[in-house]
MITORLUM-176028 format. One record per residue (C-alpha): x, y, z. Coordinates in steps of 0.1 Angstrom, whole numbers, padded with zeros to 4 digits, always signed. Each point is the difference from the previous one (the first is absolute). Layout:
BEGIN
XYZ;...
***
This chain:
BEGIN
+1963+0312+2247;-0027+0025+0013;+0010+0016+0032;-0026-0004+0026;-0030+0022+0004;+0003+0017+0035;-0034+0005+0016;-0013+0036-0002;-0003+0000+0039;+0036-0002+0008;+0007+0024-0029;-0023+0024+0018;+0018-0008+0033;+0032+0006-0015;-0007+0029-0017;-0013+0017+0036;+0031-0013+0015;+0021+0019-0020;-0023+0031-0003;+0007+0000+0039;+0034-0005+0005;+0003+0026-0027;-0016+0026+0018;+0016-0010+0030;+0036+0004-0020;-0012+0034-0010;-0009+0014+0034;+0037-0015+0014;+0020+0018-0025;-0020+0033+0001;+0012+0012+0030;+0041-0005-0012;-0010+0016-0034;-0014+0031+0015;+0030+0000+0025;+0021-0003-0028;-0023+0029-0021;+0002+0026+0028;+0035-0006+0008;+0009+0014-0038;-0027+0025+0002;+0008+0038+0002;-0005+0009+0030;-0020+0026+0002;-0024-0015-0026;+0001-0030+0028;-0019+0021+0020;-0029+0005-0022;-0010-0035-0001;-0010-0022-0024;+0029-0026-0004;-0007-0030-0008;+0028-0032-0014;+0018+0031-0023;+0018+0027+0004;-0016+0032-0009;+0026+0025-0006;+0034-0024+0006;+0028+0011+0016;+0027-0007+0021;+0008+0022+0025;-0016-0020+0028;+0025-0024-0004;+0029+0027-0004;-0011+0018+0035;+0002-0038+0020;+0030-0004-0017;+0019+0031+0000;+0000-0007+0043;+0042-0001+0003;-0006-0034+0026;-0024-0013-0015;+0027-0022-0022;+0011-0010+0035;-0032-0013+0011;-0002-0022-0025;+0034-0017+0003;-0006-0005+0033;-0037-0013-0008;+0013-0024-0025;+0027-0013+0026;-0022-0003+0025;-0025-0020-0020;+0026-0021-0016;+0020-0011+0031;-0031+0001+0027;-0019-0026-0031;+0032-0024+0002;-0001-0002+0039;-0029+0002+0007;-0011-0028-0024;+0028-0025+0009;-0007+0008+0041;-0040-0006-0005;+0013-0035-0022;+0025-0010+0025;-0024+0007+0031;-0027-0017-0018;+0021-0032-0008;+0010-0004+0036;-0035+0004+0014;-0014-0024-0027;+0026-0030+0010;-0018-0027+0018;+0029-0008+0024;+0001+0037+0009;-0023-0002+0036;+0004+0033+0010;-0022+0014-0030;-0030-0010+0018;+0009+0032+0022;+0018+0018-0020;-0024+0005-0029;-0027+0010+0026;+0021+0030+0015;+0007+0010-0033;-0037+0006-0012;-0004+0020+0030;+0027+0026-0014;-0027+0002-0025;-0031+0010+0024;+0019+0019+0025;+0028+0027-0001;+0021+0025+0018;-0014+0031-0016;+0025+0029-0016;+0019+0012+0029;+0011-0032+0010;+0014-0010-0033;+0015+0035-0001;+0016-0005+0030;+0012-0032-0011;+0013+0016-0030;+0018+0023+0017;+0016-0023+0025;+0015-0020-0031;+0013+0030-0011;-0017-0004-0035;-0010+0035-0002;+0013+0019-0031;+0008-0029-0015;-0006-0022-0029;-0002-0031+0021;-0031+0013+0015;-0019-0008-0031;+0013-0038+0000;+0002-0015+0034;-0035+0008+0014;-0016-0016-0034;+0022-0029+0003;-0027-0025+0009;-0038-0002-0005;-0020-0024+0018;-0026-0001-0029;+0029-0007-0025;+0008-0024+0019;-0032-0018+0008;-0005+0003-0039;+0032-0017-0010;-0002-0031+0028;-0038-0007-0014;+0014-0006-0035;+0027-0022+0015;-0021-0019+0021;-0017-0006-0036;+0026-0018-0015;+0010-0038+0004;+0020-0001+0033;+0013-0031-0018;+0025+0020-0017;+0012+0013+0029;+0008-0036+0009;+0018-0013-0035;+0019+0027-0001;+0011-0003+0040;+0007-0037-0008;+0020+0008-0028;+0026+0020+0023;-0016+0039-0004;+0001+0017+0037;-0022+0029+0007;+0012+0030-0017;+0004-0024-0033;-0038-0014-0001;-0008+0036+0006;+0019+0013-0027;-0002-0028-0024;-0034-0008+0003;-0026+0023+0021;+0014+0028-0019;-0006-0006-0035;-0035-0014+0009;-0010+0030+0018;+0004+0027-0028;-0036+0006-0005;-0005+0007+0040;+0035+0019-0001;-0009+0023-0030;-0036+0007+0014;+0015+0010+0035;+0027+0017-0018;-0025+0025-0019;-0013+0009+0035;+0034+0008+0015;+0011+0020-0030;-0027+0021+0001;-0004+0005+0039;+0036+0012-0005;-0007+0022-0027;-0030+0015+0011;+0015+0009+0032;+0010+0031+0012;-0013+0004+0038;+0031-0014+0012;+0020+0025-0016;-0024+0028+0016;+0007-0015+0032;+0037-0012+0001;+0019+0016-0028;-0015+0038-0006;+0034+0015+0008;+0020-0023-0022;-0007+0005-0036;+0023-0021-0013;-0021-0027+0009;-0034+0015-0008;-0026-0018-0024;-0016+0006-0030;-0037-0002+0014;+0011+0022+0029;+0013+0024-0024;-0028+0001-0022;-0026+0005+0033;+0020+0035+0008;-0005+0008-0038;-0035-0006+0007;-0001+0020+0027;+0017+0031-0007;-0021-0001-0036;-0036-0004+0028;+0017+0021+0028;+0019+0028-0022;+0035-0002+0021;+0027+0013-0014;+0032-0020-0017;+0037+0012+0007;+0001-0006-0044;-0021+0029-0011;-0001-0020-0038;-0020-0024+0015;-0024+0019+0024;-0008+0020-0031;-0009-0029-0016;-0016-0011+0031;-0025+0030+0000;-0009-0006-0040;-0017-0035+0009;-0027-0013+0019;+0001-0026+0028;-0020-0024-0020;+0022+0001-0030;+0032-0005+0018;-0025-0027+0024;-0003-0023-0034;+0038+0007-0010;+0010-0013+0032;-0025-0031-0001;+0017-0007-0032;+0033+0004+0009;-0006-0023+0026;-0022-0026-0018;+0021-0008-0029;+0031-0021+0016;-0025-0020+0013;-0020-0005-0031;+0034-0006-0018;+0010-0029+0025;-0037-0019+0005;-0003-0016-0038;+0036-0019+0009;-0012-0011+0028;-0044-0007-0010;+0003-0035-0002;+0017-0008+0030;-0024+0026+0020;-0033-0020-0013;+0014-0034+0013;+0010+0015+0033;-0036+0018+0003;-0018-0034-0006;+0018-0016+0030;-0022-0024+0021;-0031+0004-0026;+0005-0036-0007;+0005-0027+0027;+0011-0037-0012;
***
């Protein structure tokens, strides 16, 4: 049986579609691969120019300066805690909020879900959350990095949306058959919600990673609990600035690269967990983008 003869139109259409989302794969990835390509570069053949998605002359002694920092092992244990525990919380306080605010015998969410989107317009400002900070005695502390993050109002907004999508009738079976509360939250707005709950997940984990003000502003004296991004911006600094270490091994090695070498390394350094973590979690992520493009 012959297959069927497409017409030469749509093979022209097809053939420009893919053209264009070629090109427009090639100019996403360029940026990574010359990222990537400087970051193994010798540095001072970095500074010449000319680098495009490969290394030149490959080395690694960008990556041995960053990590040859003695707390820079630190910062990342206490990066990856943070990110794992301040993920776990803060997803299952944006679900539980959500699920409260989405049930229909719940009046007060008429006036509580307006004073929560004005948290989003209008704030305090630093001192006053310093202060705050300070009064709760959550300076030099680990805590400091999980209680303020606890709850987002956009998470939260996010998550009752996709509830409000599904059937309220299962709400109802499963009340009638005996569940309370907790169990119909548990049981059954849970497992529905994954794709919402991975998508706002991916957002928390990387706020939390990417941070490193709040260790500036509440933890510079304790460096037990210092970061990995925190750590890596005094790197950067003392390679831009030219301060001196205590370690005289790495301020040597310090002085034998150049900012924008050790600037790629860090980008890297910092990129990669993510990168490693989004593929598990793509599929969920697309779902939870696409929620509310299509109204029943």
């Amino acid at each position: 049986m012959q297959g069927t003869i497409r017409p030469k139109s749509e093979i022209i259409t097809d053939v420009i579609i893919y053209i264009v989302m070629g090109l427009a794969g090639l100019i996403t990835i360029y940026p990574f691969l010359n990222v990537l390509a400087i970051s193994f570069n010798e540095s001072m053949d970095t500074v010449k120019g000319g680098i495009t998605v490969l290394p030149r002359k490959f080395t690694l002694e960008n990556y041995i300066t960053i990590f040859q920092y003695k707390t820079l092992l630190t910062g990342f244990q206490n990066s990856v805690l943070r990110t794992i525990i301040g993920t776990i919380i803060g997803v299952l306080s944006a679900s539980m909020m959500a699920f409260v605010l989405s049930r229909r015998e719940f009046q007060a969410r008429k006036l509580i879900s307006p004073l929560f989107a004005m948290t989003m317009y209008f704030s305090g400002g630093m001192i006053p959350i310093y202060l705050l900070i300070k009064n709760l005695n959550l300076m030099s502390s680990f805590w400091v990095y999980i209680i303020p993050l606890i709850l987002s109002v956009w998470n939260i907004f996010v998550v009752r949306s996709y509830i409000d999508g599904l059937p309220y009738a299962l709400q109802e079976s499963a009340k009638i058959d005996g569940a309370n509360d907790f169990t119909i939250f548990w049981r059954v707005i849970l497992p529905l919600c994954q794709p919402v709950l991975a998508t706002i997940a991916l957002f928390i984990a990387v706020q939390h990673w990417n941070a490193w003000l709040d260790t500036y502003l509440y933890n510079p004296q304790a460096p037990q609990f210092t970061t990995l991004q925190y750590e890596l911006m005094k790197v950067l600094q003392s390679t831009q600035s030219g301060s001196n270490y205590r370690d005289a091994s790495v301020q040597q090695n310090l002085a034998a690269v150049s900012p924008e070498s050790i600037r790629m390394a860090i980008t890297m350094v910092v990129t990669v967990p993510i990168l490693v973590v989004y593929p598990f979690l793509q599929k969920y992520f697309v779902k939870g983008m696409t929620l509310g493009s299509v109204k029943s």
